[in-house]
Residue frames as qw, qx, qy, qz and C-alpha x, y, z in Angstrom:
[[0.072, 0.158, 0.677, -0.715, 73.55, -66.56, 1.36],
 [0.394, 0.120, 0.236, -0.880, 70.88, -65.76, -0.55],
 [0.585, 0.249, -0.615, -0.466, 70.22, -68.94, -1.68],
 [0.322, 0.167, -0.796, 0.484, 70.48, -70.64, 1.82],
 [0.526, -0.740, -0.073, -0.414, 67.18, -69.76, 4.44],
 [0.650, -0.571, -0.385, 0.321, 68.58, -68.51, 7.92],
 [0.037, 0.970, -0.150, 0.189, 70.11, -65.78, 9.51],
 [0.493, 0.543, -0.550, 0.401, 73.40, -65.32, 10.63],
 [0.709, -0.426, -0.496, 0.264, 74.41, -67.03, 14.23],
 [0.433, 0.159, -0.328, 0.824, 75.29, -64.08, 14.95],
 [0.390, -0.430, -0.221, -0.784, 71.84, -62.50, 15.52],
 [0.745, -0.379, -0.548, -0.039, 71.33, -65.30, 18.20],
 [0.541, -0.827, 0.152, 0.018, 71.76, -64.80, 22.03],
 [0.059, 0.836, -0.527, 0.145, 75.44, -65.18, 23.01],
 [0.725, -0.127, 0.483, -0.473, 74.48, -68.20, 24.35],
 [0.789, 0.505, 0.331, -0.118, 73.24, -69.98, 21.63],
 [0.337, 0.816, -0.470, -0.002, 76.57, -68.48, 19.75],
 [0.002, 0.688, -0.719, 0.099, 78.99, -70.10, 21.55],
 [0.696, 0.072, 0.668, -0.255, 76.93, -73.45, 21.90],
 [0.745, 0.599, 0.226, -0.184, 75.80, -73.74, 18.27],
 [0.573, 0.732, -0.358, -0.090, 79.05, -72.74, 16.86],
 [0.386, -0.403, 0.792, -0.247, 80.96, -75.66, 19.16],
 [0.724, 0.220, 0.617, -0.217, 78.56, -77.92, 17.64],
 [0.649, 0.739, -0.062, -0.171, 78.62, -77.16, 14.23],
 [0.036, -0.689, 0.724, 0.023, 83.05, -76.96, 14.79],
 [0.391, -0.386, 0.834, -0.062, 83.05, -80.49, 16.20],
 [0.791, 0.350, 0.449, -0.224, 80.74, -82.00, 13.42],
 [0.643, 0.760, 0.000, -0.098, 82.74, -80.75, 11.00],
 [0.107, -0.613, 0.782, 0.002, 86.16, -82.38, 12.30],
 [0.613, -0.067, 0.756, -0.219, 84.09, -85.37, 12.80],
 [0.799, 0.520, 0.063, -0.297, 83.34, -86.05, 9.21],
 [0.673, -0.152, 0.500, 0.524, 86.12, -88.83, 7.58],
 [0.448, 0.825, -0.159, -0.307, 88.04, -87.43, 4.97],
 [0.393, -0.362, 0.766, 0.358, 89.18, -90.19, 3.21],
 [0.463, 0.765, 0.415, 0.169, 86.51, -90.32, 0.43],
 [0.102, 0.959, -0.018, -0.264, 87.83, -86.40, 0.09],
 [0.321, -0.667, 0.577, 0.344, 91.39, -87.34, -0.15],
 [0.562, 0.004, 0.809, 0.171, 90.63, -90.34, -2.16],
 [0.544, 0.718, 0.394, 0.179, 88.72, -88.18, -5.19],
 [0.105, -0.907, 0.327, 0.245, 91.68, -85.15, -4.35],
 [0.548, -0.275, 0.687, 0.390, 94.25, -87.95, -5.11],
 [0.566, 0.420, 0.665, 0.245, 92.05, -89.48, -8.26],
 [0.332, 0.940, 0.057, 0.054, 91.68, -85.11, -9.93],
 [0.698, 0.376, -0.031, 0.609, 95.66, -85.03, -9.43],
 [0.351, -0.905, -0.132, -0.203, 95.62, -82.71, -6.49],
 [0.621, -0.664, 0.380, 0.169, 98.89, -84.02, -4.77],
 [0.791, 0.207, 0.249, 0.520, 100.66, -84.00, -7.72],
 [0.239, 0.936, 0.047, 0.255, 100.53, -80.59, -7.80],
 [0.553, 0.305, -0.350, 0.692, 103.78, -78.45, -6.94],
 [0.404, -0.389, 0.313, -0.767, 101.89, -76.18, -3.91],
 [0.545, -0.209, -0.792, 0.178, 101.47, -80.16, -2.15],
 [0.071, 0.046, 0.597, -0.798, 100.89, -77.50, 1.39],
 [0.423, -0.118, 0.027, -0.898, 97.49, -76.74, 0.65],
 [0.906, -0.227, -0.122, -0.336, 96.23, -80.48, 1.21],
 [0.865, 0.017, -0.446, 0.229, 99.79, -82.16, 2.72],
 [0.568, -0.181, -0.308, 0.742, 102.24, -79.82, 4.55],
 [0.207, -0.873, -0.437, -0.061, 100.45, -76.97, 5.88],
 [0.396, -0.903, -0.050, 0.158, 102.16, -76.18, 8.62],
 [0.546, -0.354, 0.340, 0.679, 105.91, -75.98, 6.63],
 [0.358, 0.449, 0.396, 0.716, 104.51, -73.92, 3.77],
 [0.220, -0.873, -0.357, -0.249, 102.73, -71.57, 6.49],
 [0.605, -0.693, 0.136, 0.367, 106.02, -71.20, 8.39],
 [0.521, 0.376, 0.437, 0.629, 107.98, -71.08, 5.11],
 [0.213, 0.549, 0.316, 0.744, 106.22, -68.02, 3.75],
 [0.379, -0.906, -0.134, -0.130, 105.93, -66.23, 7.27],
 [0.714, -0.309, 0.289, 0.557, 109.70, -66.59, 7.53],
 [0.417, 0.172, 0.341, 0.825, 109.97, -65.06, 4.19],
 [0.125, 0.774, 0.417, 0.459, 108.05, -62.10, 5.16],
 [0.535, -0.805, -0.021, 0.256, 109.39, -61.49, 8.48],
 [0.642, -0.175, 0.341, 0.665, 112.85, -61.18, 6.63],
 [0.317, 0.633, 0.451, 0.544, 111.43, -59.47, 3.43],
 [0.066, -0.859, -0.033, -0.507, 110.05, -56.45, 5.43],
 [0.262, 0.347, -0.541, 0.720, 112.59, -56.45, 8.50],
 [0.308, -0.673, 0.061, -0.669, 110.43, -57.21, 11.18],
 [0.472, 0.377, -0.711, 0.361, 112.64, -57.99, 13.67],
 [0.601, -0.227, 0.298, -0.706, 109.95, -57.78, 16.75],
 [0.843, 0.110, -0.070, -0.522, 108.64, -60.77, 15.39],
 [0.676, 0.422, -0.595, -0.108, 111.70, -63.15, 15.04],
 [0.165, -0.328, 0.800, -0.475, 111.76, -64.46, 18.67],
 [0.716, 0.198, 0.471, -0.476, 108.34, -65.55, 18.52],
 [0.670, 0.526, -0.451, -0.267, 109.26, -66.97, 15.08],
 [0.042, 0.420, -0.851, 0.312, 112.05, -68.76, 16.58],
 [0.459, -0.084, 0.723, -0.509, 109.79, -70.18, 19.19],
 [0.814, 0.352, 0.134, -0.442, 107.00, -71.41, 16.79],
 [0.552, 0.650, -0.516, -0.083, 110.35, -73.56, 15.12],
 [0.023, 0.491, -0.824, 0.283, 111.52, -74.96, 17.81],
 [0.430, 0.060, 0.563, -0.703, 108.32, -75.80, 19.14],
 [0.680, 0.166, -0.290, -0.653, 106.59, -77.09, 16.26],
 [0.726, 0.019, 0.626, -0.283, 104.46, -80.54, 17.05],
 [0.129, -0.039, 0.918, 0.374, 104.30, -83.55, 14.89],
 [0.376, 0.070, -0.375, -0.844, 101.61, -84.01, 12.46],
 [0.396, 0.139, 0.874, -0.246, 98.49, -86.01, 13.66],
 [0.261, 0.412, 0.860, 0.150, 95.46, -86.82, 11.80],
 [0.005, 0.133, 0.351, 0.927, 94.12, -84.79, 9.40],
 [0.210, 0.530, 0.736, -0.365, 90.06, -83.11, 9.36],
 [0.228, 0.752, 0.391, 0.478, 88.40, -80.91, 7.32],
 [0.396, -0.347, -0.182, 0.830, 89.93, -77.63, 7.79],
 [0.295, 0.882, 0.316, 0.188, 87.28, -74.46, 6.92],
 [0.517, 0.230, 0.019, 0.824, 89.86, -71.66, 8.32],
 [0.142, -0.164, 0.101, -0.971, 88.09, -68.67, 9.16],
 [0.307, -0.501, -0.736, -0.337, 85.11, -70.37, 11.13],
 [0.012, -0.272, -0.543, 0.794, 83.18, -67.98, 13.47],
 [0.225, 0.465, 0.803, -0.296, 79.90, -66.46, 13.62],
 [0.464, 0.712, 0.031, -0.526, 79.15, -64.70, 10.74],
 [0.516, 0.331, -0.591, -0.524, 79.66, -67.64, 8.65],
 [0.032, 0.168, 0.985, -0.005, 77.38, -69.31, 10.18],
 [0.268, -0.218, 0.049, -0.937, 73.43, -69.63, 9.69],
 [0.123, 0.109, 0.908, -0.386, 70.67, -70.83, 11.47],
 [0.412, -0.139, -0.193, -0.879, 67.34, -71.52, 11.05],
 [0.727, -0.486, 0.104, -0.474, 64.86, -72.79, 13.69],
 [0.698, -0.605, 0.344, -0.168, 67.73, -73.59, 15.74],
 [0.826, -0.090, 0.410, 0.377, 70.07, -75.61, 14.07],
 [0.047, -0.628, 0.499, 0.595, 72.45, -74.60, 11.99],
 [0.641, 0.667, 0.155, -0.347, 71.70, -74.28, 8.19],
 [0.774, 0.523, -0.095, 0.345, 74.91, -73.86, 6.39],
 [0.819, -0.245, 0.194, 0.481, 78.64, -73.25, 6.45],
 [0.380, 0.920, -0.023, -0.089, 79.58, -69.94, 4.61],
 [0.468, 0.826, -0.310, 0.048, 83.02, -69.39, 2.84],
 [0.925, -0.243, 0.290, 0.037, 85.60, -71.87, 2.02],
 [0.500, 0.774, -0.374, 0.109, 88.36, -70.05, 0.56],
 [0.259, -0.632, 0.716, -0.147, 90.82, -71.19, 3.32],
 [0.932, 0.280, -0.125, -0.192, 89.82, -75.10, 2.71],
 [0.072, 0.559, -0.803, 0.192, 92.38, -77.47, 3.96],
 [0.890, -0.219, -0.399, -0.043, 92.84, -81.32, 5.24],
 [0.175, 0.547, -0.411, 0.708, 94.66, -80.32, 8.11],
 [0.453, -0.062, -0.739, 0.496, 95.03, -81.02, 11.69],
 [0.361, -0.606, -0.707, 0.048, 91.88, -80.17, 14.04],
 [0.472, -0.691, -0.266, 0.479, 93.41, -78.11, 16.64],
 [0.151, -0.149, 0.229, 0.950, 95.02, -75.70, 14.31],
 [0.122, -0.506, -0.548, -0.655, 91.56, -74.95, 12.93],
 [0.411, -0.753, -0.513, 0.036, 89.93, -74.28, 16.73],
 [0.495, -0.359, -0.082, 0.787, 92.96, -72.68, 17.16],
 [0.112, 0.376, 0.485, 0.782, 92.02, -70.08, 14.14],
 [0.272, -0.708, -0.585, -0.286, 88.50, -70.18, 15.67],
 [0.539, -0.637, -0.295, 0.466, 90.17, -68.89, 19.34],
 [0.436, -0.161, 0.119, 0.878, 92.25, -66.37, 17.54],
 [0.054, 0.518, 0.513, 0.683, 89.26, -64.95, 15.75],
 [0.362, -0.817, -0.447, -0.032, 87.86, -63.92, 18.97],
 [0.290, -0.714, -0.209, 0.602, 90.37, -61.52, 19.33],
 [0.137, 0.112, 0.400, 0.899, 89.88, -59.98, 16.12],
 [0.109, -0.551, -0.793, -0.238, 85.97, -60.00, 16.98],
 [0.280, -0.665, -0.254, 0.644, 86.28, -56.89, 19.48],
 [0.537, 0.027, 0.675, 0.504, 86.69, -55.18, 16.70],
 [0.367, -0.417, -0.561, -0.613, 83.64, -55.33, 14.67],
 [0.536, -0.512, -0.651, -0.161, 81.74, -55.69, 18.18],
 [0.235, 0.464, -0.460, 0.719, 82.94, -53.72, 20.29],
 [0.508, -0.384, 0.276, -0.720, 79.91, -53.56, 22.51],
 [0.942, -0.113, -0.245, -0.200, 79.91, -57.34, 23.06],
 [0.494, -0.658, 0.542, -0.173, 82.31, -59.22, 25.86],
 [0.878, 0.291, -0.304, -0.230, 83.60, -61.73, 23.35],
 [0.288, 0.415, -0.846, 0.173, 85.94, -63.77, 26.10],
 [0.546, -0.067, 0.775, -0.311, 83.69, -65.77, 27.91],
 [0.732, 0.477, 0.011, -0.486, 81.94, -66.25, 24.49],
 [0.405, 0.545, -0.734, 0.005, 85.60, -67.65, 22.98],
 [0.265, -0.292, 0.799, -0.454, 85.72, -69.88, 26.81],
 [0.636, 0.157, 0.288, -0.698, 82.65, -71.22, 26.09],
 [0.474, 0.797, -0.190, -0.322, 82.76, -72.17, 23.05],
 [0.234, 0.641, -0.714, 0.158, 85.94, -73.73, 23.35],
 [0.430, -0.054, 0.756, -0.491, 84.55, -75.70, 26.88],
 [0.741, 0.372, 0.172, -0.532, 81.62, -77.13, 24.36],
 [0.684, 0.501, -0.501, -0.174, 83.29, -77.96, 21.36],
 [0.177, 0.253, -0.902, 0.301, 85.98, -80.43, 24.03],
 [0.633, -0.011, 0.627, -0.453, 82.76, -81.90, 25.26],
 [0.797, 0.544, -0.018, -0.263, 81.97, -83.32, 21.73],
 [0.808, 0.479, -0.294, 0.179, 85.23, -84.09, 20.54],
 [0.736, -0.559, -0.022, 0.381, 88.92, -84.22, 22.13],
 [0.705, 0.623, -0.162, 0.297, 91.60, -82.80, 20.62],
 [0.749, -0.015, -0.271, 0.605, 95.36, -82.17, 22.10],
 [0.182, -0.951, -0.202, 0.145, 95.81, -79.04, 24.19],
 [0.463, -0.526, 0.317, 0.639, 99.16, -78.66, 23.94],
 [0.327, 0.278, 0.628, 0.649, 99.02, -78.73, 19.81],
 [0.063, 0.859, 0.471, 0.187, 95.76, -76.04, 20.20],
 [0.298, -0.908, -0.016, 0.296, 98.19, -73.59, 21.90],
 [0.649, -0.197, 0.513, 0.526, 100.81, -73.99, 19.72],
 [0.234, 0.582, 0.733, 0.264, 98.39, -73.23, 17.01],
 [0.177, -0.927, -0.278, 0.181, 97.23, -70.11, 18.93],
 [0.429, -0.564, 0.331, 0.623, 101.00, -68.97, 18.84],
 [0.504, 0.102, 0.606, 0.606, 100.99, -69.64, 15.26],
 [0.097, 0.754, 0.587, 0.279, 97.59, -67.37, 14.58],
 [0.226, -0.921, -0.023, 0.316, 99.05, -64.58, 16.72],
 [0.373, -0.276, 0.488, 0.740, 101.99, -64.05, 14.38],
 [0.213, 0.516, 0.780, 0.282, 99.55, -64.56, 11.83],
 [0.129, -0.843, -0.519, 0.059, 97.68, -61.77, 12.72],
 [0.069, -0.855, 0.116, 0.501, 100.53, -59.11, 12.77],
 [0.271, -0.295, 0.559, 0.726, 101.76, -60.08, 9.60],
 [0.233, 0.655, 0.694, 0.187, 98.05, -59.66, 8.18],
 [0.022, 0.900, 0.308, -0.307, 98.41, -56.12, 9.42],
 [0.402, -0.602, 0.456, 0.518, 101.71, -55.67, 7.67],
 [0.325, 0.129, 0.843, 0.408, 99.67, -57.13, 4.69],
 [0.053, -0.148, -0.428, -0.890, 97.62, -54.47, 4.74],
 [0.472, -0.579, -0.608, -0.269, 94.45, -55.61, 6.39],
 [0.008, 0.536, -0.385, 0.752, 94.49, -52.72, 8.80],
 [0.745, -0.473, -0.258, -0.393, 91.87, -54.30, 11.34],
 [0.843, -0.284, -0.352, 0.292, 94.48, -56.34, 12.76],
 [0.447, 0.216, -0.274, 0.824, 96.65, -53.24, 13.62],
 [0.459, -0.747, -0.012, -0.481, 93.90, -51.60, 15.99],
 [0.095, 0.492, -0.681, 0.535, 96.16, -51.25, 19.13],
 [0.774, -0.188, 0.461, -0.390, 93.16, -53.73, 21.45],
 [0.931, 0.293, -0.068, -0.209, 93.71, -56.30, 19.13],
 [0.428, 0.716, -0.502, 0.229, 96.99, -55.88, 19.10],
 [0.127, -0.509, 0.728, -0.441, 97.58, -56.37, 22.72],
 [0.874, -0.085, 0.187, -0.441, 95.22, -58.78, 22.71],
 [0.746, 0.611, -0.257, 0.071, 97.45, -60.54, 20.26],
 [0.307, 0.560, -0.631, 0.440, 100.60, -60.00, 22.72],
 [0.550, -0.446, 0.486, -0.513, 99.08, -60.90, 25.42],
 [0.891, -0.244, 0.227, -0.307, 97.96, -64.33, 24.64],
 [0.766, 0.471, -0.352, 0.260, 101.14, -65.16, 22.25],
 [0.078, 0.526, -0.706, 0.469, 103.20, -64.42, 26.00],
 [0.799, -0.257, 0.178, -0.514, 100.52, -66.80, 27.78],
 [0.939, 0.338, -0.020, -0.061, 101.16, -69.33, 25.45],
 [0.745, 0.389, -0.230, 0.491, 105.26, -69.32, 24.51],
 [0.464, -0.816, -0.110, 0.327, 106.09, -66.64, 27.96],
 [0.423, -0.094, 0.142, 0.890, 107.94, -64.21, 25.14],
 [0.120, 0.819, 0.343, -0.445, 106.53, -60.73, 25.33],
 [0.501, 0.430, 0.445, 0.605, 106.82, -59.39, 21.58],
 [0.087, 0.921, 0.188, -0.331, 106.60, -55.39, 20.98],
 [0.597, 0.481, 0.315, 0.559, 107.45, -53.45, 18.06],
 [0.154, -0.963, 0.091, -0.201, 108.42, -50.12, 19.87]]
């Protein structure tokens, strides 16, 4: 960051949040990533023996959430498991996948977005599971913000980015389901944030929207 001029999109109206980071989202699906693949292929990338992190995502991310739900007994969790198996969509067309994109890794300066902050999560990977990420972050965003209403911001957002680009609805909920599991087995990993009881229910709430099984660990 310090090597970047702007400030974080978060400093911006709320507005200007959920607008700017829609834009930024759908520019960065929209970029071909066959050059990428094609110099991934040429460094020996898909020869490797971890092939999920640029081929099969979504069966090494089920995979090794399967083998924690089992590892630490948490049997709350294996309906909605279940469901996310049965349910799981064919693979469509791949995009740049950043993983953790929301406003405070983004920055701006006069108005437009500057840069793109951290890219540990880095994937070719299917669109909608990345907005889907983006939707799930907004209920982790209460949080840290507490004093901010961050669901029309998420609506928004969302409404913006599908003016720019399409992407399947059904596959983005699906997705959603997948990040809400996600999200209690981060807290089970230790990252306590995700175990704040608003987050939580946030968490149950939209994973029964989405798949109509109500999950609880009591």
């Amino acid at each position: 960051m310090a090597f970047i001029p702007g400030k974080l999109l978060m400093d911006c109206s709320l507005e200007r949040v959920s607008g700017l980071l829609a834009q930024a989202h759908s520019w960065l699906h929209n970029i071909d990533t066959e050059p990428i693949m094609k110099k991934l292929t040429e460094q020996g990338f898909f020869a490797r023996a971890d092939k999920g992190l640029y081929w099969n995502d979504l069966t090494s991310l089920l995979d090794s959430s399967d083998q924690q739900i089992t590892l630490h007994n948490l049997e709350w969790l294996k309906p909605g498991f279940q469901w996310l198996k049965t349910h799981r969509p064919k693979h469509g067309k791949r995009a740049i996948y950043h993983g953790d994109f929301h406003p405070l890794n983004i920055l701006v300066e006069q108005g437009e977005i500057s840069a793109v902050l951290d890219w540990s999560s880095f994937k070719l990977w299917e669109p909608e599971s990345d907005v889907a990420n983006t939707l799930n972050r907004f209920c982790l965003m209460p949080a840290i913000f507490p004093q901010i209403d961050w669901d029309p911001v998420g609506v928004q957002y969302f409404d913006r980015y599908l003016q720019e680009r399409s992407l399947d609805p059904v596959k983005v909920e699906y997705y959603e389901a997948v990040w809400c599991i996600r999200g209690f087995l981060l807290y089970d990993m230790g990252f306590e944030v995700w175990g704040r009881p608003e987050i939580q229910e946030r968490l149950v709430k939209r994973f029964r929207e989405v798949t109509n099984i109500k999950l609880s660990s009591s």
